[in-house]
C-alpha positions as semicolon CSV with decimal commas, in nm:
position;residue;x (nm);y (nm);z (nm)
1;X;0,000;0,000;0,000
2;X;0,273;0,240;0,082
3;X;0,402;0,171;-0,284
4;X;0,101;0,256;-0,443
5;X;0,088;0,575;-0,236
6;X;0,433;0,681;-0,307
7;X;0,359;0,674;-0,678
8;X;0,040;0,809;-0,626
9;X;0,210;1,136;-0,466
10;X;0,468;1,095;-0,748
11;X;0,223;1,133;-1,051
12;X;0,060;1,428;-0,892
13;X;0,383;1,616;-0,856
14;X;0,441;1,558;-1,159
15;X;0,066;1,651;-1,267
16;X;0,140;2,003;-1,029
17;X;0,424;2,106;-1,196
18;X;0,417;2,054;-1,551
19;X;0,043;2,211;-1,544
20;X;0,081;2,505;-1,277
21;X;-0,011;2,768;-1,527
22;X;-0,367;2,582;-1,621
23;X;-0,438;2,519;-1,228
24;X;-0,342;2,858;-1,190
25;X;-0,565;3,018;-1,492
26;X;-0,844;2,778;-1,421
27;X;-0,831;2,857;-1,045
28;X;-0,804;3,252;-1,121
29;X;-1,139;3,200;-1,379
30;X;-1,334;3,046;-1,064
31;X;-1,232;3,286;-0,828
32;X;-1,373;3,593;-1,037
33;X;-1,682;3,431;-1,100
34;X;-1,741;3,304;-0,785
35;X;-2,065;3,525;-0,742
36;X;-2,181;3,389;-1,100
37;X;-2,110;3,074;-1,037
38;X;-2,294;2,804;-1,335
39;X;-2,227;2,523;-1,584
40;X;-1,957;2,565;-1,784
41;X;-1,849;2,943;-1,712
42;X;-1,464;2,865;-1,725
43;X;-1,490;2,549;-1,985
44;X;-1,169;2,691;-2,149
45;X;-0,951;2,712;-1,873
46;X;-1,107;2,376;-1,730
47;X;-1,057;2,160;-2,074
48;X;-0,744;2,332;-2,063
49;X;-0,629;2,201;-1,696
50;X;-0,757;1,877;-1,817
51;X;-0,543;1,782;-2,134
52;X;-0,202;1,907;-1,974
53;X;-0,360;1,634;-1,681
54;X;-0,465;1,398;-1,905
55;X;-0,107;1,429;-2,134
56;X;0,129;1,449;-1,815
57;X;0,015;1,095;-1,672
């Protein structure tokens, strides 16, 4: 279990640093709509986030 946990924490490193500046423009799309909030309002930056995630594991 610790293996899988180790590698787990390894792949999400990974994940954090090769796709910092999606989190970060997805995160920054959220928190100026946060008063708007609804479906889809920051699809870019989300599909964005998502293929650098998708690519990097």
């Amino acid at each position: 279990m610790k293996e899988k946990n180790s590698t787990t924490a390894s792949t999400l490193g990974r994940i954090l640093a090769t796709c910092s500046k999606q989190a970060k423009d997805y995160g920054s799309c959220v928190a100026s709509k946060v008063h708007e909030v609804e479906r889809d309002i920051c699809l870019k930056e989300f599909l964005a986030l998502k293929s650098c995630m998708q690519h990097t594991v």
